[in-house]
C-alpha positions in Angstrom: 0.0 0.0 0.0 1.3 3.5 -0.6 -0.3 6.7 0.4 0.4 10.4 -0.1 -1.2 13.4 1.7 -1.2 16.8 -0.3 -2.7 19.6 1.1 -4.5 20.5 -2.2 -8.8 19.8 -2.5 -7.9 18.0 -6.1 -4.2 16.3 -6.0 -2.5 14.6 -8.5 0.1 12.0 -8.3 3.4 12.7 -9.2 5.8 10.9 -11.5 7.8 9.6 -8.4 4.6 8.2 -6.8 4.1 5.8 -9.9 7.8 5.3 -10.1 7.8 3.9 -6.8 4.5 2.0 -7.1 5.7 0.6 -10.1 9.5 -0.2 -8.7 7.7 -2.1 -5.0 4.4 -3.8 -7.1 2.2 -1.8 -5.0 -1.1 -2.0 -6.1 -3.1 -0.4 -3.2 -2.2 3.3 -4.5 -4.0 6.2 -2.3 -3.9 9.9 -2.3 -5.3 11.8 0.5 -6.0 15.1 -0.4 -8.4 18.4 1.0 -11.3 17.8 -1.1 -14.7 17.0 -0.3 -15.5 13.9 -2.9 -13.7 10.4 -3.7 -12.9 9.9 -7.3 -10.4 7.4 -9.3 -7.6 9.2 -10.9 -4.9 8.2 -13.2 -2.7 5.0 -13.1 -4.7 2.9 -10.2 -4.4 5.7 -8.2 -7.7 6.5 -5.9 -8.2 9.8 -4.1 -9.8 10.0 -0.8 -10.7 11.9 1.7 -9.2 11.6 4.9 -12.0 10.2 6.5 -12.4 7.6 3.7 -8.6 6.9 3.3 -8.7 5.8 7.1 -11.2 3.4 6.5 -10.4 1.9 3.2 -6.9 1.3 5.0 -8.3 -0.5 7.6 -10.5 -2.2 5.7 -7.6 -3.6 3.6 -5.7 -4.3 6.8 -8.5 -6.3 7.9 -8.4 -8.3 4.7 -7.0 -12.1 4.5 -4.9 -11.3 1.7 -3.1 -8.5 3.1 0.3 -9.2 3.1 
């Protein structure tokens, strides 16, 4: 799982994130930012809320196949 936190209400992942995703197989990829709304961005990458990055994190930590 990777994460970043931007302080921006619509961040973007930068070319180091995928890099790194892409170097360690992460497939988990979130982006917390300061906006009000989940969406799906570019590359895998899912943008959440705080709030919602909290619990899809625990939520995957829950999961069997969490490594």
């Amino acid at each position: 799982m990777a994460i970043e936190v931007k302080r921006a209400s619509a961040p973007q992942a930068e070319r180091g994130f995928f890099v790194a995703c892409d170097d360690l197989e992460i497939e988990n990829r979130i982006v917390v930012g300061a906006g009000a709304a989940d969406y799906q961005a570019k590359g895998g990458v899912k943008v959440r809320t705080l709030l919602s990055a909290v619990k899809e994190v625990r939520e995957i930590l829950r999961s069997p196949f969490a490594a």
